[in-house]
N, C-alpha and C positions, 0 to 999 in steps of 0.2 A: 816229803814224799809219802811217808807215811802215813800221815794228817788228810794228802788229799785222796790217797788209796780208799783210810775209812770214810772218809764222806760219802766216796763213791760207793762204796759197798751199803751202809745206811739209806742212803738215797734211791740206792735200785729194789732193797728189801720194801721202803716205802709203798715204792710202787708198784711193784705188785701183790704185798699182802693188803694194799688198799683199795686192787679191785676189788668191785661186787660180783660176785659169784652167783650163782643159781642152780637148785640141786637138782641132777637130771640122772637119775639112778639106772634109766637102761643104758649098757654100756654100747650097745648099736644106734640107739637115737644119739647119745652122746658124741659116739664116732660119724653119724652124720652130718653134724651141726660143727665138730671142729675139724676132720679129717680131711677136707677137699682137694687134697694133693695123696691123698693116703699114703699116709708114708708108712711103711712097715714097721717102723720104728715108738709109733704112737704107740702110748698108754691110757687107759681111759682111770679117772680119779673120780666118777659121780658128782663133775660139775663143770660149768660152762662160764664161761663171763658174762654176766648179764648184757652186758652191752652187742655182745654178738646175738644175743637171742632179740634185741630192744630192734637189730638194724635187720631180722626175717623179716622177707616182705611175701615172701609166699611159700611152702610146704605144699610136696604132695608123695604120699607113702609109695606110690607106684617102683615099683622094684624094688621095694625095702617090706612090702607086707608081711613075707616070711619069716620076717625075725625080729623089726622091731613092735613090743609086746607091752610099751610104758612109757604115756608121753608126755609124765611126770616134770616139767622144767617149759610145758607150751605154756602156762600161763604168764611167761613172763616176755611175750612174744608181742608186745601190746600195738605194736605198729604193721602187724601183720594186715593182708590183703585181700591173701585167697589162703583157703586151706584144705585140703580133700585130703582125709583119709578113707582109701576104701577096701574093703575084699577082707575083713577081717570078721572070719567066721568061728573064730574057736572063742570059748569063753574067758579064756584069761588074761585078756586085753585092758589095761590097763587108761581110760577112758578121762581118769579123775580130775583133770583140770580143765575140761570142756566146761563146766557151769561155771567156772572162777576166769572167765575169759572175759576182758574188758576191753576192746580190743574195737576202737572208735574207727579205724580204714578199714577195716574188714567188710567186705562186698560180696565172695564167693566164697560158697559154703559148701564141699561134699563130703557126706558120710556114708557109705554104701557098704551095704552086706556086713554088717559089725554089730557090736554089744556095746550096749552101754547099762548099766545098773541102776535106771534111774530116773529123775526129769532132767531134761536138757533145758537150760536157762540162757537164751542168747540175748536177752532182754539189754545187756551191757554192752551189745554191740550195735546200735542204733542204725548203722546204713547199710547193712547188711541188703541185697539186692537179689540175690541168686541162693535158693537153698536147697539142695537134693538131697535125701535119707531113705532113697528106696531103700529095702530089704534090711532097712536096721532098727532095730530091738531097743525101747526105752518103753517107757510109760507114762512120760507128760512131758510138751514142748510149752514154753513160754515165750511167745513174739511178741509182747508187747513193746509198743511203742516204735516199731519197726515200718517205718514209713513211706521206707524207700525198697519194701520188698516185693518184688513183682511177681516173684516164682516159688511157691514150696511143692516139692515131691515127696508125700511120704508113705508108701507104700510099702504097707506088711509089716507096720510095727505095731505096738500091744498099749497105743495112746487112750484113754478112758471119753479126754473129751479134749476140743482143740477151738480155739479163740484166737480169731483175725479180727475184730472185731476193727485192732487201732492200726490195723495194715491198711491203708489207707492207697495207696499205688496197686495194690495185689489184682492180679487179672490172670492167673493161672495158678490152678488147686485140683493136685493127682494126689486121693486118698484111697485107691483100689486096697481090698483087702485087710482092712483094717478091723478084726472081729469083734473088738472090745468097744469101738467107737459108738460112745451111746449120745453126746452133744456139742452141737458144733455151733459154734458162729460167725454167720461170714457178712454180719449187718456191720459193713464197710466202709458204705458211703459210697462203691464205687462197684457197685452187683452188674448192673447194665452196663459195664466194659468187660468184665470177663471173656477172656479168650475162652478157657477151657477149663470145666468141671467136671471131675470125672471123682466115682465113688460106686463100689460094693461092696459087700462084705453079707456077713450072717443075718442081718436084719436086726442088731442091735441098739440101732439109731433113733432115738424116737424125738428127741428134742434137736430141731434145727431151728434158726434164727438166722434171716434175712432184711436188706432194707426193705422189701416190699413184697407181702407175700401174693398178692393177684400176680404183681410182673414175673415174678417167679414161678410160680404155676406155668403160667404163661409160653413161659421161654426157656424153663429148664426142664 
């Protein structure tokens, strides 16, 4: 009896010091990701099982902007789908594993009203389809190889210069407001389907590139 008592005790230790874990230090993202019965009783330890974060299929901050501040532990979200974080206007938002995002189902993209410290690199997210960033704060977006995105909005952020060049599907581009935007390119392959192009700012735009600069004259 004994014998098979410790087995059992070794065996249950096994398995759970042998899951993978993943370190997710806000204890509110934390408590969102395992608490969904909320139990009063929960404690949060700054980590999640990797395998619960492997099987998010979608995230979105709405009713949780208030508090949660670090979303330190999305990078290991890799089968994610859609993700909107938005409304996040104070600066201490904790942004850091948006460019370490690899995350191959990923389709829908909102970032709205936030901070980020940074360039934003979705380049590892290839089917990326849908991408909104009105009113958020970075300094350089990289879409390459993004071939399946049809939509970027990015309005009132502090980007230097922006390249669609390899967006290849793209036929709607909201850049209002952008002050710093000094070069753009939208030589596509795919100019003469655009829905909708829309851009002002200060006038510090002087380098644009297109597929065809008569037809663009022309028509924009």
């Amino acid at each position: 009896m004994k014998t098979t008592l410790l087995f059992l005790s070794v065996f249950l230790s096994a398995s759970l010091f042998g899951q993978q874990m993943t370190y997710v230090p806000d204890d509110n993202f934390e408590e969102f990701l395992e608490n969904t019965d909320f139990d009063p009783n929960w404690m949060p330890d700054d980590s999640v099982e990797t395998s619960m974060l492997e099987s998010l299929l979608e995230f979105s901050s709405e009713g949780f902007s208030d508090y949660i501040q670090d979303f330190r532990g999305l990078e290991a979200a890799v089968n994610i789908e859609s993700l909107s974080i938005t409304n996040y206007e104070f600066l201490g938002l904790n942004l850091e594993p948006l460019p370490t995002l690899h995350c191959p189902n990923l389709t829908y993209v909102e970032l709205w009203n936030s901070w980020f410290p940074g360039n934003l690199d979705l380049s590892h997210c290839p089917n990326i389809e849908y991408l909104d960033m009105q009113g958020t704060v970075f300094t350089g977006l990289n879409v390459d190889g993004l071939t399946s995105l049809t939509f970027i909005e990015a309005y009132g952020t502090d980007i230097y210069e922006l390249d669609v060049s390899s967006c290849s599907a793209l036929t709607t581009l909201v850049i209002d407001e952008n002050i710093n935007l000094s070069c753009l390119n939208l030589a596509n392959g795919n100019n003469e389907n655009f829905i909708l192009l829309t851009y002002s700012s200060g006038g510090n735009l002087s380098c644009v590139t297109v597929d065809d600069p008569i037809w663009a004259n022309e028509n924009w």
